[in-house]
C-alpha positions as CSV (number, residue, x, y, z in Angstrom):
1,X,-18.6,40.0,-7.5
2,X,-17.7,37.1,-5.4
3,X,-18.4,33.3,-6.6
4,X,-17.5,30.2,-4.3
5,X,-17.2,26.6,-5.7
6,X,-16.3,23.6,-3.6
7,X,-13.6,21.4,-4.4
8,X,-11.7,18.6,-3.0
9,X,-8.2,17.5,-2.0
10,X,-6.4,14.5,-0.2
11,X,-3.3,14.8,2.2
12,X,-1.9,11.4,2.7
13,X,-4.8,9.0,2.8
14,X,-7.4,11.0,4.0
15,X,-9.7,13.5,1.8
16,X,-10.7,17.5,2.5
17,X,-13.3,19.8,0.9
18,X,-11.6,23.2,-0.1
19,X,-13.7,26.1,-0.4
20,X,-12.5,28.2,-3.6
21,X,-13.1,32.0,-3.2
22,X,-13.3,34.3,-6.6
23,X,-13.1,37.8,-6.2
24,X,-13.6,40.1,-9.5
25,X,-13.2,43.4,-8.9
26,X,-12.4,46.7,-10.3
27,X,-9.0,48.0,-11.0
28,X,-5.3,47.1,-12.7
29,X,-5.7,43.3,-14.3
30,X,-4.5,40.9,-11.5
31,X,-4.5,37.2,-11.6
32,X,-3.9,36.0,-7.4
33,X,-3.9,32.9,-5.7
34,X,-3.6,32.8,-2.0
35,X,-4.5,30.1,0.8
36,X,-0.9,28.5,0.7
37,X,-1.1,26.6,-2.6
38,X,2.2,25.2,-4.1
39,X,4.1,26.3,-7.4
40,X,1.5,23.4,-9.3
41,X,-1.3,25.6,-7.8
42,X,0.2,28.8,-8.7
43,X,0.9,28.0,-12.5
44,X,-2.9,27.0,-12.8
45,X,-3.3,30.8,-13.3
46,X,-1.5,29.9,-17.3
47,X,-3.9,26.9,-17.8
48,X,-7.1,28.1,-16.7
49,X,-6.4,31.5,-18.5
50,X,-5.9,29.8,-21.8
51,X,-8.3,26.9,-21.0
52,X,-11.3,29.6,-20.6
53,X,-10.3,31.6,-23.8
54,X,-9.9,28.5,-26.1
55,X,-13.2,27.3,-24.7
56,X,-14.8,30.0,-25.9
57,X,-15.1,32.4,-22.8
58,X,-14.7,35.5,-22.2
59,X,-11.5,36.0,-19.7
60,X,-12.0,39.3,-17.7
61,X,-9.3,42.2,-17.6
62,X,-10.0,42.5,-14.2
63,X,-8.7,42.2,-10.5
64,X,-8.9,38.5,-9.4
65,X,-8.3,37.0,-6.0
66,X,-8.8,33.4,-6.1
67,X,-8.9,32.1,-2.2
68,X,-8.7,28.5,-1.3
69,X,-9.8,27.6,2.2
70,X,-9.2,26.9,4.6
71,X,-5.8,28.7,4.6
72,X,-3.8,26.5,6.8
73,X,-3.8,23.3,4.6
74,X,-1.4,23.1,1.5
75,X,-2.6,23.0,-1.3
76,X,-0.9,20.7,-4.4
77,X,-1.4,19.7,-7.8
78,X,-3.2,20.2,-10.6
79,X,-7.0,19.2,-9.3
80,X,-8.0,23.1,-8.6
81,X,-7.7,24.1,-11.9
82,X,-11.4,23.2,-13.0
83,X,-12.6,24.8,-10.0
84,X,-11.2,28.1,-10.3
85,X,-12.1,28.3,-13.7
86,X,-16.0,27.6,-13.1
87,X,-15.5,30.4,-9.9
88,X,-13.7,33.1,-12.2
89,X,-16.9,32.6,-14.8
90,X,-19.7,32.9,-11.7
91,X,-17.6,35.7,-10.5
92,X,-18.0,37.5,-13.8
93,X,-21.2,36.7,-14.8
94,X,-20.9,33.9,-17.7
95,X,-22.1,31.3,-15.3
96,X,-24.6,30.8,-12.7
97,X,-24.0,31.2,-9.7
98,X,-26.0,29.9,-7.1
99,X,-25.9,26.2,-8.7
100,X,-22.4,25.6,-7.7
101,X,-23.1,25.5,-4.1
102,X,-23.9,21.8,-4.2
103,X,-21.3,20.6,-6.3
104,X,-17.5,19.1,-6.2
105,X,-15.6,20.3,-8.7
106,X,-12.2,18.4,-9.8
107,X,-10.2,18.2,-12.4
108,X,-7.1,19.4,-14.4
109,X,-7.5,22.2,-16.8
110,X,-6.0,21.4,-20.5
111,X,-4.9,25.1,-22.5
112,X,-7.6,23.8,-25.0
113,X,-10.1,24.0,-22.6
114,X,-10.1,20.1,-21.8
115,X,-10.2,18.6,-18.6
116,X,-7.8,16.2,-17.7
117,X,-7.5,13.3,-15.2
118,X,-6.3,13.4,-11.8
119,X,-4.8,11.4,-9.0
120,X,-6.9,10.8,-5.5
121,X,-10.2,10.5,-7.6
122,X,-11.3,7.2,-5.2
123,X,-10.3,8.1,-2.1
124,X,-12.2,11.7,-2.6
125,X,-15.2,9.9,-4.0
126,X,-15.7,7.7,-0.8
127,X,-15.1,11.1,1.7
128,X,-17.5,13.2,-0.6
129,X,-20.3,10.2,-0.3
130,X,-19.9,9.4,3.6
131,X,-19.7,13.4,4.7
132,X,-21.9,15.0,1.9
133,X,-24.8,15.1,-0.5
134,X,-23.1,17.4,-3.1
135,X,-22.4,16.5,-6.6
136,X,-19.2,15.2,-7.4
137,X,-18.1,16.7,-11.3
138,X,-15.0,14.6,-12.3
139,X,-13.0,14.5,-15.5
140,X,-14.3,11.8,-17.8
141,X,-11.1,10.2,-18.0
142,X,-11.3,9.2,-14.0
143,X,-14.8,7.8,-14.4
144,X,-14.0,4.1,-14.0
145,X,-13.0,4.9,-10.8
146,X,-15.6,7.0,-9.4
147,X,-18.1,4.4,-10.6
148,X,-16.5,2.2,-7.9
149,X,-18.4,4.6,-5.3
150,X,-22.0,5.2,-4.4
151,X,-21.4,9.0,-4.8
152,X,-24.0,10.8,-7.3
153,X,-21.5,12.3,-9.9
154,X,-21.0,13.3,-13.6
155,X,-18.2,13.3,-15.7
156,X,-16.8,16.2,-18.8
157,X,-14.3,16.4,-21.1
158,X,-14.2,19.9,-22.0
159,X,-15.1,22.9,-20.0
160,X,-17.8,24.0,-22.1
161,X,-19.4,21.0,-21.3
162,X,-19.5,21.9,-17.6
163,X,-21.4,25.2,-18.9
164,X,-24.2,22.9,-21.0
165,X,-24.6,20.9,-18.2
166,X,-25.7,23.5,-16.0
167,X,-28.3,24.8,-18.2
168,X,-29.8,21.2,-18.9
169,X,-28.5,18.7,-16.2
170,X,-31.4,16.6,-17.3
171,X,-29.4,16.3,-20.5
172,X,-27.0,14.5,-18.6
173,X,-27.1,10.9,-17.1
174,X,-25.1,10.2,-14.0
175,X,-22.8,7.7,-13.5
176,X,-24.0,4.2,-12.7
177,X,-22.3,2.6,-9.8
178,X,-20.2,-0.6,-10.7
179,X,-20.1,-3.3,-8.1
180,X,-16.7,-4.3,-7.0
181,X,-17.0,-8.3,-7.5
182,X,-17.5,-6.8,-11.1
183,X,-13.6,-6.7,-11.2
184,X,-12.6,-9.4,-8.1
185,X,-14.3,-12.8,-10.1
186,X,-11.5,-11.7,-12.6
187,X,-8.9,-13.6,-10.9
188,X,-5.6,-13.8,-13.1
189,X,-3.6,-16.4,-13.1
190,X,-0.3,-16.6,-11.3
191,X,2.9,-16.1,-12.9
192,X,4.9,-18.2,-10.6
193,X,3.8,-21.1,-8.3
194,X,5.1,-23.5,-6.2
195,X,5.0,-26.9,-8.4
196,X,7.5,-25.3,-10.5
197,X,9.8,-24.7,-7.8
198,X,12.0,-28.1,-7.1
199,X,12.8,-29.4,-4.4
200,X,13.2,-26.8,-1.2
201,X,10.5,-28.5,0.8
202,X,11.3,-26.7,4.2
203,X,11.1,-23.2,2.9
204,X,7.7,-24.1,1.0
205,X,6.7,-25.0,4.2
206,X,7.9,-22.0,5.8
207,X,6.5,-19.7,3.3
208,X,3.2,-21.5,3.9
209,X,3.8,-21.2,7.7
210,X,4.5,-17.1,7.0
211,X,1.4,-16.9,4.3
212,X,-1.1,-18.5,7.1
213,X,0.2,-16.4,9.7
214,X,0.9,-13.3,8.4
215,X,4.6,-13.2,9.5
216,X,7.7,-12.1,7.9
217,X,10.2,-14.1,6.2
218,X,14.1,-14.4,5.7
219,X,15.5,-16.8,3.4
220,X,19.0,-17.4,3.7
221,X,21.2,-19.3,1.1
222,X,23.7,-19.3,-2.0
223,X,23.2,-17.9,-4.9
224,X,21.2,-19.9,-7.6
225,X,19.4,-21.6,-5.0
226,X,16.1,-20.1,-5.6
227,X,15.2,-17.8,-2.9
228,X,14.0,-15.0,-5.3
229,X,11.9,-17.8,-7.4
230,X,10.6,-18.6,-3.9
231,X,9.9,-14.9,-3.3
232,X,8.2,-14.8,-6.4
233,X,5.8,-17.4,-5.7
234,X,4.7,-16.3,-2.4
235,X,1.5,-14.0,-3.2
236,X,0.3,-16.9,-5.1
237,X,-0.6,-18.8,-1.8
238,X,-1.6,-15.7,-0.3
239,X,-5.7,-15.8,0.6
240,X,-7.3,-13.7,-2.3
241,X,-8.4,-9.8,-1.3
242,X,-11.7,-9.2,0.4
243,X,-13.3,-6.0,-0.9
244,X,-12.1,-4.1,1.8
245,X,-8.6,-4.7,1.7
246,X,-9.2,-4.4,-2.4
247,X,-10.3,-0.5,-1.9
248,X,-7.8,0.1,0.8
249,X,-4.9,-0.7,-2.0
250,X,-6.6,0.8,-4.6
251,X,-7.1,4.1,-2.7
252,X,-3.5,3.7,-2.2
253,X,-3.0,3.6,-5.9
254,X,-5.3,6.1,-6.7
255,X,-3.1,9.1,-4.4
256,X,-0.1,7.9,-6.0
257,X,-1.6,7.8,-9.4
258,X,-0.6,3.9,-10.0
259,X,-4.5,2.7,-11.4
260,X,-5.3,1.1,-14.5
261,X,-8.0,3.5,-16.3
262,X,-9.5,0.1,-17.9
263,X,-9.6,-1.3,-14.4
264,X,-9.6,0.7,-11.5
265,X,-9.8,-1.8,-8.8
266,X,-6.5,-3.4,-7.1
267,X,-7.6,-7.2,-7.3
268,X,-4.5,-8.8,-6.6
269,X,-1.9,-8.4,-3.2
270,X,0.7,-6.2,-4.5
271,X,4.1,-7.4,-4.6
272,X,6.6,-4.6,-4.6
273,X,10.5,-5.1,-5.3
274,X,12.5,-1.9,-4.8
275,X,16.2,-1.4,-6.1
276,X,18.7,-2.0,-3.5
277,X,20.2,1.4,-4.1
278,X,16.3,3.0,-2.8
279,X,16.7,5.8,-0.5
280,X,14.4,5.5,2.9
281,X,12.7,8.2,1.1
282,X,11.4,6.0,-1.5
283,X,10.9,3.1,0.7
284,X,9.0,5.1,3.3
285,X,7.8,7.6,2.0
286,X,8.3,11.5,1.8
287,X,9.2,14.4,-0.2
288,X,8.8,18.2,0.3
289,X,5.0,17.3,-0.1
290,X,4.7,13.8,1.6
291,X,4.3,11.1,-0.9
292,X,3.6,6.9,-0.4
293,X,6.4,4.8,-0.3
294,X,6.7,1.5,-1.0
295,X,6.0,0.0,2.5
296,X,2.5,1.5,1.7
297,X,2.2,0.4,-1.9
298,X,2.9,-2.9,-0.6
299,X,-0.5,-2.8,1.8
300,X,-1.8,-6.0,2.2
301,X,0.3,-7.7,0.2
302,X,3.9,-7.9,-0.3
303,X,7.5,-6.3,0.0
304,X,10.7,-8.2,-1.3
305,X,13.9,-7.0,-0.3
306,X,16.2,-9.1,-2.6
307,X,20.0,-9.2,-1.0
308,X,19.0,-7.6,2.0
309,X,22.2,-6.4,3.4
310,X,22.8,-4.7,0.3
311,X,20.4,-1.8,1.0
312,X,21.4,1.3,2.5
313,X,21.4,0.6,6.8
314,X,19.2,4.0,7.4
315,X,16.8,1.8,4.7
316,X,16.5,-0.7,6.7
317,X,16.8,0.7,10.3
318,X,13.8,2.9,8.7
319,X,11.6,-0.6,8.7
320,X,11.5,-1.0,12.2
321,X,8.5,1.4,12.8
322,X,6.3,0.4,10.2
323,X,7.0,-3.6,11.0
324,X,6.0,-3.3,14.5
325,X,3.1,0.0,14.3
326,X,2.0,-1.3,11.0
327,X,1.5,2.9,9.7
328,X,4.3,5.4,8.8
329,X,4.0,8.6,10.1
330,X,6.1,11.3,8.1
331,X,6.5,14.9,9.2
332,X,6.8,18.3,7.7
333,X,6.7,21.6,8.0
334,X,3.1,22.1,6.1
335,X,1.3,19.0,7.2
336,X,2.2,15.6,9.5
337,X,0.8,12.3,7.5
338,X,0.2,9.1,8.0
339,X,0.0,6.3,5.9
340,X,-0.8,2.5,6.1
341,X,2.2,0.3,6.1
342,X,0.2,-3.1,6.4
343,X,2.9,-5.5,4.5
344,X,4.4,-8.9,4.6
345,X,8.3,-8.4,4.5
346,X,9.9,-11.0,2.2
347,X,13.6,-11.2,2.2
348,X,16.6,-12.7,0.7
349,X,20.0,-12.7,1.7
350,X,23.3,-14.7,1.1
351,X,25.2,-16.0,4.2
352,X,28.5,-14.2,4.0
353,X,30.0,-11.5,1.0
354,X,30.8,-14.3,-1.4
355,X,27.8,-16.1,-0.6
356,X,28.8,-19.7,0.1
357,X,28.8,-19.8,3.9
358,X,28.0,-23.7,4.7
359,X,27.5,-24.6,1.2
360,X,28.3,-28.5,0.3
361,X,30.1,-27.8,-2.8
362,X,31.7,-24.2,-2.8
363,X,34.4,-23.7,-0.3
364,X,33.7,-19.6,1.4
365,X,36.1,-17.6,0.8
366,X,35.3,-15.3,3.8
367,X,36.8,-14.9,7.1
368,X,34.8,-15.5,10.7
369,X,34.9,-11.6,10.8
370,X,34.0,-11.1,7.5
371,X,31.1,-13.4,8.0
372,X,29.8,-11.5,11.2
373,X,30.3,-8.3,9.4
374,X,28.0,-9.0,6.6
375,X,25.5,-10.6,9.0
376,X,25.3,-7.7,11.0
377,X,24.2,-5.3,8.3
378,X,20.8,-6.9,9.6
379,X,20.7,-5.6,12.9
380,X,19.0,-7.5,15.8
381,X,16.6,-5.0,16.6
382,X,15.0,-5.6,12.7
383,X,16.3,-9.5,13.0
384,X,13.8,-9.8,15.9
385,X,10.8,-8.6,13.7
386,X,11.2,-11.1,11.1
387,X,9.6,-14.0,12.8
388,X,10.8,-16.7,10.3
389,X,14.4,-16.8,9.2
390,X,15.0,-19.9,7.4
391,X,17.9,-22.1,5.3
392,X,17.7,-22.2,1.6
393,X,20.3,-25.0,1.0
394,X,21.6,-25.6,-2.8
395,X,20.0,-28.1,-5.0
396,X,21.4,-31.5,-5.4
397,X,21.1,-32.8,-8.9
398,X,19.1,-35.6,-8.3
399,X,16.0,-33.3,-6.7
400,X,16.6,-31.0,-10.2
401,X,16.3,-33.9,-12.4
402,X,13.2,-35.0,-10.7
403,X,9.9,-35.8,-12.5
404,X,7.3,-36.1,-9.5
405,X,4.8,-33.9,-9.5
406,X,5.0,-31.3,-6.5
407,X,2.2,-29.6,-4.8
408,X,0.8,-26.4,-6.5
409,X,0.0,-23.2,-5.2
410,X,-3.5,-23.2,-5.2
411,X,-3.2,-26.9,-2.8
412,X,-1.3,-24.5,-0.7
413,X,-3.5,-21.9,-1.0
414,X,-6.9,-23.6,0.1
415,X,-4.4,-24.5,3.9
416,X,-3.9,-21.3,4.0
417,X,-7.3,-19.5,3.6
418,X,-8.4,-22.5,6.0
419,X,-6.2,-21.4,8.7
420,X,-6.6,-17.8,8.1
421,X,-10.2,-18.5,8.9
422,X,-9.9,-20.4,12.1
423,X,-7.8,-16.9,13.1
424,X,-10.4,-14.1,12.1
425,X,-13.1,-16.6,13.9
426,X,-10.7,-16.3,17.4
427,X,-9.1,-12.7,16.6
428,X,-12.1,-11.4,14.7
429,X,-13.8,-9.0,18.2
430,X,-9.8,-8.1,18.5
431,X,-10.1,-6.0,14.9
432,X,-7.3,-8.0,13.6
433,X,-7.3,-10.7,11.2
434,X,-3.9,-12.9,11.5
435,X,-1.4,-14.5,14.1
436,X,1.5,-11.7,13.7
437,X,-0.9,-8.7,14.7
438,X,-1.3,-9.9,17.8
439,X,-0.5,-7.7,20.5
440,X,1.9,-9.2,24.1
441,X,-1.9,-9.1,25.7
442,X,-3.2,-11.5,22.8
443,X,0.0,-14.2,22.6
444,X,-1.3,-14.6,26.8
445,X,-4.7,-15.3,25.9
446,X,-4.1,-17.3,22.5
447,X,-1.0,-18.8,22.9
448,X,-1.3,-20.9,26.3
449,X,0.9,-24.0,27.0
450,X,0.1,-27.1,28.9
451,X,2.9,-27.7,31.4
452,X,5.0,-29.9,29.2
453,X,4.8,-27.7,26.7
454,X,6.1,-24.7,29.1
455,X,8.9,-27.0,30.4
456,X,10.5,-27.4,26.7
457,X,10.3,-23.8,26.1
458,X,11.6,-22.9,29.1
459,X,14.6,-25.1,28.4
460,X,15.3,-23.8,24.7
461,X,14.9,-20.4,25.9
462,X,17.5,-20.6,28.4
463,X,19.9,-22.5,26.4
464,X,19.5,-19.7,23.1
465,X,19.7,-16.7,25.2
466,X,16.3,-15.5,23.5
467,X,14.9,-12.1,23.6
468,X,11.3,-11.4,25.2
469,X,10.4,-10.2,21.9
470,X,11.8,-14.0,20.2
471,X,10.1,-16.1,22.4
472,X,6.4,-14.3,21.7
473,X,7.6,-14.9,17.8
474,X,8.3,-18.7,18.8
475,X,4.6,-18.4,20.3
476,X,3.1,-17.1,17.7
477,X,4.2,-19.0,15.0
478,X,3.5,-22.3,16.7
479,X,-0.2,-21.0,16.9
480,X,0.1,-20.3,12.8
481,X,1.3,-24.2,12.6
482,X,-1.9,-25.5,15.0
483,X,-4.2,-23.7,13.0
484,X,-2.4,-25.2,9.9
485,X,-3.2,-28.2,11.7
486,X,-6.8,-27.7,12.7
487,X,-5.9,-28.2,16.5
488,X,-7.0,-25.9,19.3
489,X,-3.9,-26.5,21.6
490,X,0.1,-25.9,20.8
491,X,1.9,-28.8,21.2
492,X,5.9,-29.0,21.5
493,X,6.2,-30.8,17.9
494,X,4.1,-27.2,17.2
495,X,7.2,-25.3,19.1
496,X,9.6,-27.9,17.7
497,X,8.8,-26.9,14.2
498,X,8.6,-22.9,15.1
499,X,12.6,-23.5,16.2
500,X,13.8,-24.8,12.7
501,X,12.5,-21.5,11.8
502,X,14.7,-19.1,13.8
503,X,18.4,-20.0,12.0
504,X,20.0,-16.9,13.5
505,X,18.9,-17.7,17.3
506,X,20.2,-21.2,17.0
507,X,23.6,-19.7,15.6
């Protein structure tokens, strides 16, 4: 007999329904799965052997040939297991059959018989409810998240369950939607913020400059001077996550199995800070079965590379791409995916190997060569995509000892959301939000100069030697700093200010 239950699977960011096949037939006991699953999908035929004799079923001594289709797509992970099961009892008889045809089965398959929580549940419940009126059955375990969609679903623990329900659904109550600004009012505090941070007015200012525009950062200094503390404090000036962006990340999270079961929505911009020893592997993403990286974790929020020229140079020759196309794109033999790279790149680098290059106090140790050497572990190429690379000089004592109380984050914060508004009002029919997604055509049409204006460019540009790609940055920026400064028109103290932000073009 021949039973077909409908599952679901995602491939980078993007869900697909897979059609499981059960054939029972007569002959020498066979247990087969075919439709290019992976060894995951192949040892399901352990668990849901066990899990349907421990759950009180009867498993049949017969000829099975479990299909999942369609064929060219590979299949991974666990998430099959509660669908084969529920087709190897149709096929056989123990179930009903025809009542499967409008459901989504999920889930992984415990040898007790329990059903166990799997990773992609948020991302699958959105596909299922856009493309489909089917019934989504989930593991209870993953029903937090689910309840963040408008799909109609239920949830089991045990596999018995699934049978009960079937014979009295009315038993059963679906689960309730839960609206999203459920879990954004509950804003938690910052850990870091600027009034604890002394002194280093002009890279506050330049983080605030980055945080209004969207750009990318590179603070440059000694060690102890506070560029990681700066760092720190950066996503706490950020504008808060709109729902949109906060299901995009949490999607995100829910493939690579990163969400809180108590609370399954992202609310805050991620800040991620990898090893410098990462491969481009991890930062990218990738695998044998393609897997998020950390460019993508960081969506809409933040990635800190701490000592930047310390990372591997494939690591961060691999950044290029996702900086400027703002996806990753990773290719293999079963499948091509792409995922969102949408990120703020936050960096922190010493001048030279022993790190006092220019300092006041320390004399460098380092030759001119040495110098260039370590400076050119950032090549230009990526150099160019940073827009702001800015001077973290050491502290003075006077500026540590000081009592004065400094700006705060949220002060910052409430410039920043301003300014980010006055850009999604002007860039809103362009389907981008901020000042560095603007394309060559945009910086033309946004970033015009009054003839004064174009003079003084014109003069720096000549005399710095600056790429094509610098001098839209320069542009750019300026327009971040007028719309920090509520006016329509870039003036030159607007440029003036975008140059003390480009330390490596005036060295």
């Amino acid at each position: 007999m021949l039973a077909r239950v409908f599952s679901c699977t995602t491939i980078g960011v993007d869900s697909h329904i897979i059609e499981v096949e059960v054939d029972a037939s007569g002959g020498l006991p066979e247990f087969t799965i075919v439709g290019l699953p992976d060894t995951t999908v192949k040892e399901s035929k352990e668990r849901v052997r066990a899990a349907i004799k421990n759950a009180g079923f009867d498993f049949p001594p017969r000829k099975l040939i479990v299909n999942l289709a369609p064929a060219d797509i590979k299949k991974e992970g666990s998430v099959f297991d509660l669908a084969i099961a529920i087709g190897i009892l149709a096929a056989t008889g123990q179930l009903e059959m025809n009542c499967w045809e409008n459901h989504i089965v999920v889930g992984e398959l415990s040898l007790d018989g329990s059903i166990r929580k799997i990773p992609g549940i948020l991302p699958m419940g959105i596909f299922i409810n856009k493309n489909t009126d089917r019934t989504f059955i989930v593991p209870e375990e993953n029903k937090t998240e689910v309840a963040l969609t408008p799909v109609k679903c239920y949830s089991f623990t045990k596999l018995e369950q699934v049978k009960k329900y079937l014979e009295n659904p009315q038993l059963y109550k679906k689960i309730k939607q839960q609206s999203l600004s459920r879990y954004l009012e509950k804003d938690d505090e910052n850990v870091y913020d600027f009034s604890d941070v002394k002194g280093q007015q002009l890279a506050k200012r330049a983080l605030e400059v980055a945080a209004a525009g969207g750009h990318n950062v590179l603070l440059i200094g000694s060690p102890g001077c506070g560029k990681s503390m700066l760092a720190k404090c950066f996503p706490s000036i950020l504008p808060p996550l709109t729902p949109e962006e906060a299901l995009e990340v949490s999607k995100i999270y829910s493939i690579a199995g990163l969400l809180n079961k108590d609370r399954p929505l992202i609310t805050k911009r991620p800040f991620r800070a990898p090893h410098h020893s990462a491969s481009p592997g991890s930062i990218i993403g990738g695998g044998l079965t393609p897997s998020p990286g950390e460019v993508t974790l960081a969506t809409n929020g933040v990635l800190f590379l701490d000592e930047m020229p310390e990372y591997r140079r494939d690591v961060l020759e691999s950044l290029r791409q996702p900086l400027e196309d703002r996806v990753v794109t990773i290719s293999r033999i079963s499948a091509v995916v792409t995922y969102p790279a949408v990120f703020q790149l936050v960096a922190a680098a010493n001048p030279c190997y022993c790190g006092y290059y220019g300092d006041k106090i320390r004399e460098c140790t380092c030759t001119p060569y040495q110098v260039n050497k370590y400076r050119s572990k950032i090549s230009g190429p990526l150099l160019d995509r940073i827009d702001l690379q800015v001077e973290v000089p050491r502290l003075e004592y006077k500026e540590l000892q000081n009592k004065e109380q400094v700006e705060n984050s949220q002060t910052i914060r409430e410039r920043v959301i301003e300014a980010r508004e006055r850009q999604l009002k002007r860039l809103s029919l362009k389907g981008i939000n901020n000042n560095a997604q603007m394309s060559n055509k945009d910086v033309g049409q946004y970033c015009q100069l009054g003839n004064e204006e174009k003079d003084f460019l014109k003069k720096v540009y000549d005399t710095l030697g600056m790429s094509v790609r610098t001098h839209e940055r320069i542009l750019k920026i300026s327009r971040t700093i007028a719309d920090l400064a509520g006016t329509e028109n870039i003036s030159i103290e607007h440029i003036s200010e975008a140059l003390q932000y480009r330390t490596f073009d005036r060295s």
